[in-house]
C-alpha positions, 0 to 999 in steps of 0.5 A: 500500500503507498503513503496516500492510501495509508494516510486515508486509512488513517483519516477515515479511522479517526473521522469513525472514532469521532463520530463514535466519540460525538455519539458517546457523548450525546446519549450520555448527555441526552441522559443527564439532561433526561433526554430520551435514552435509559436513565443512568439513576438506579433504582431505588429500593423500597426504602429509599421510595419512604425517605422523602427525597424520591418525589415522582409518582410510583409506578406499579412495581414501585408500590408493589415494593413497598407494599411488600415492606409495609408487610413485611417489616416491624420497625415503626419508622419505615412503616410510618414513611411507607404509610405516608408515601403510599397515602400520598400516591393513593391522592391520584385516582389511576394509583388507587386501583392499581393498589387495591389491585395489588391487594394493598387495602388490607396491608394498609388496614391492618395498620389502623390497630398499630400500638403507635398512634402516628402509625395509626393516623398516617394509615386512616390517612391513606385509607381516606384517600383510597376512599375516594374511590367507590370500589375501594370502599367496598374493601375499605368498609370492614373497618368502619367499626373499628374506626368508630371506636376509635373515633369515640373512645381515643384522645378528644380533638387528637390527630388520630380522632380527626383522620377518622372523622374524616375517614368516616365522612368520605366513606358516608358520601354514599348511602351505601354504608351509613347504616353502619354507623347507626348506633354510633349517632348518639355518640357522635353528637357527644363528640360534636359537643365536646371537641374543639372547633376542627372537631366540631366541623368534622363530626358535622360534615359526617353528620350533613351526610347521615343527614340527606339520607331519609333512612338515617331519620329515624337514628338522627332523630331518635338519638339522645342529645344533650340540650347543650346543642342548641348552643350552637344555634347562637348568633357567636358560634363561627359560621362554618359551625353554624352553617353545617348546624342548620344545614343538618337542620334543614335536612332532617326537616326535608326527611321528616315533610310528609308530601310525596314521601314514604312515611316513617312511624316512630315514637321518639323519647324526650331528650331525643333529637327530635324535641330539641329541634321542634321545640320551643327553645331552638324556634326562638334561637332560629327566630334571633338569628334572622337579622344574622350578619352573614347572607348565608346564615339569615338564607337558611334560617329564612328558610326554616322558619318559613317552612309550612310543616315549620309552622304547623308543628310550632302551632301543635301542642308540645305533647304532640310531638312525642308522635310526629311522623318523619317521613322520607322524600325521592329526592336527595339533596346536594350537600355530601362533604368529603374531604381533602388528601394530603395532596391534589388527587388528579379526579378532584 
């Protein structure tokens, strides 16, 4: 071969390592500027996913990892950061199905009896963001016993307390299991009168649910009520108090109209609900709120008192009312509450 063929030879093979040099340092380029090639990031293992630093949405064989360690592991710490990582991915709509699939309810429920109360709230927590969804209640719904005993018999206005309450409140947006918690109503008004203001609002806004369903009347109605309730009927109580007060209100009235409804036939025992509501006392605290400075409020108690069944119940005698007839209307009214997850759920 002479010098010239030798000197191509040699030119064409560094034209080729820099071609494959420039290659090299694009794909690697491309991957740190997260371009289209594989990631060089490993992945992370299951504890890595709970350490707070890993913030993208975890994929199926991600959750399934830290279901797995959820499962499998005894040490508070890195069950409390699963609990809060799973809860936080449960806040998207396609992630719970994917980890109802996955069989994670029952993992994440079985932590609701941990000894550790932040254990305890961070898997109510998860589960009322898996609530969202209604398949998953029908898994979800095997707790509501437990959930109420804890609600009423754990620490007043604690973080445990109000994760259940908020629980309870998504899993009665629906009808289909608020018959559950029936015997429960008496001791829900306890806590309502008991708790703080975050307390109050949260047992009212399970209390409004209960309440637009004509089939929970009678357990509404025929609870035993301290009379300490009608103080929220006051002119100081907040506004998101007193507006869930006469919203509940408003709504066992709508159950108990006779027009058009299935009629429901109950004695009610004085010192029920029912005789606090069509007494004396809460039509003149109603009364004393019609000049109320908030537009929503005077709205509401306007349209109580103006009420025709309002008004010829206030005109019967007080013994009469011990057989007044709640009935049931076809029609619901629009005022289920939920409640919010830690983060922005994609359906909401």
């Amino acid at each position: 071969m002479g010098r010239a063929g030798h000197v191509g030879w040699v030119a064409a093979g560094l034209v080729l390592g820099a071609g494959a040099c420039y290659c090299i340092y694009k794909l690697t380029r491309g991957q740190r500027q997260g371009g289209r090639g594989p990631r060089l990031r490993p992945s992370p293992s299951a504890e890595d996913l709970t350490d707070g630093s890993y913030d993208d949405i975890l994929n199926v064989d991600q959750l399934q990892k830290l279901l797995y360690l959820l499962e499998s592991t005894d040490d508070p710490i890195i069950i409390e950061r699963a609990l809060v990582t799973l809860g936080n991915n449960a806040a998207f709509s396609a992630n719970q199905i994917i980890i109802r699939e996955l069989g994670g309810i029952p993992i994440i429920g079985s932590k609701i009896n941990n000894p550790y109360l932040s254990i305890k709230e961070k898997a109510l927590n998860a589960l009322n963001n898996l609530s969202v969804n209604v398949e998953n209640q029908v898994k979800i719904k095997v707790y509501i016993n437990q959930v109420c005993k804890d609600v009423l018999s754990g620490p007043l206005d604690s973080a445990v307390q109000l994760a259940g309450l908020r629980l309870l409140t998504n899993m009665t947006v629906t009808n289909d299991h608020q018959h559950m918690l029936n015997s429960y109503i008496p001791d829900l008004f306890r806590v309502l009168l008991t708790g703080n203001g975050s307390t109050k609002v949260q047992v009212l806004k399970l209390l409004v649910n209960l309440s637009e369903n004509p089939a929970m009347a009678e357990g509404l109605l025929g609870a035993q009520v301290d009379s300490s309730f009608l103080s929220l009927f006051e002119r100081h109580v907040a506004k998101e108090i007193l507006l869930r007060v006469l919203t509940l209100l408003q709504n066992i009235n709508n159950c108990c109209k006779k027009e058009g409804c299935l009629t429901i036939q109950s004695t009610f025992p004085e010192g029920s609900l029912f005789f606090l509501l069509y007494g004396e006392e809460c039509a003149q605290k109603m009364r004393a709120l019609v000049d109320h400075h908030d537009a929503d409020v005077k709205e509401k108690v306007n349209g109580w008192l103006s009420e025709p069944s309002r008004r010829r119940q206030e005109s019967l005698p007080s013994d009469s009312c011990k057989h007044f007839s709640p009935t049931r209307e076809v029609k619901m009214p629009h005022s289920h509450e939920t409640t919010e997850s830690s983060k922005t759920a994609d359906q909401r």
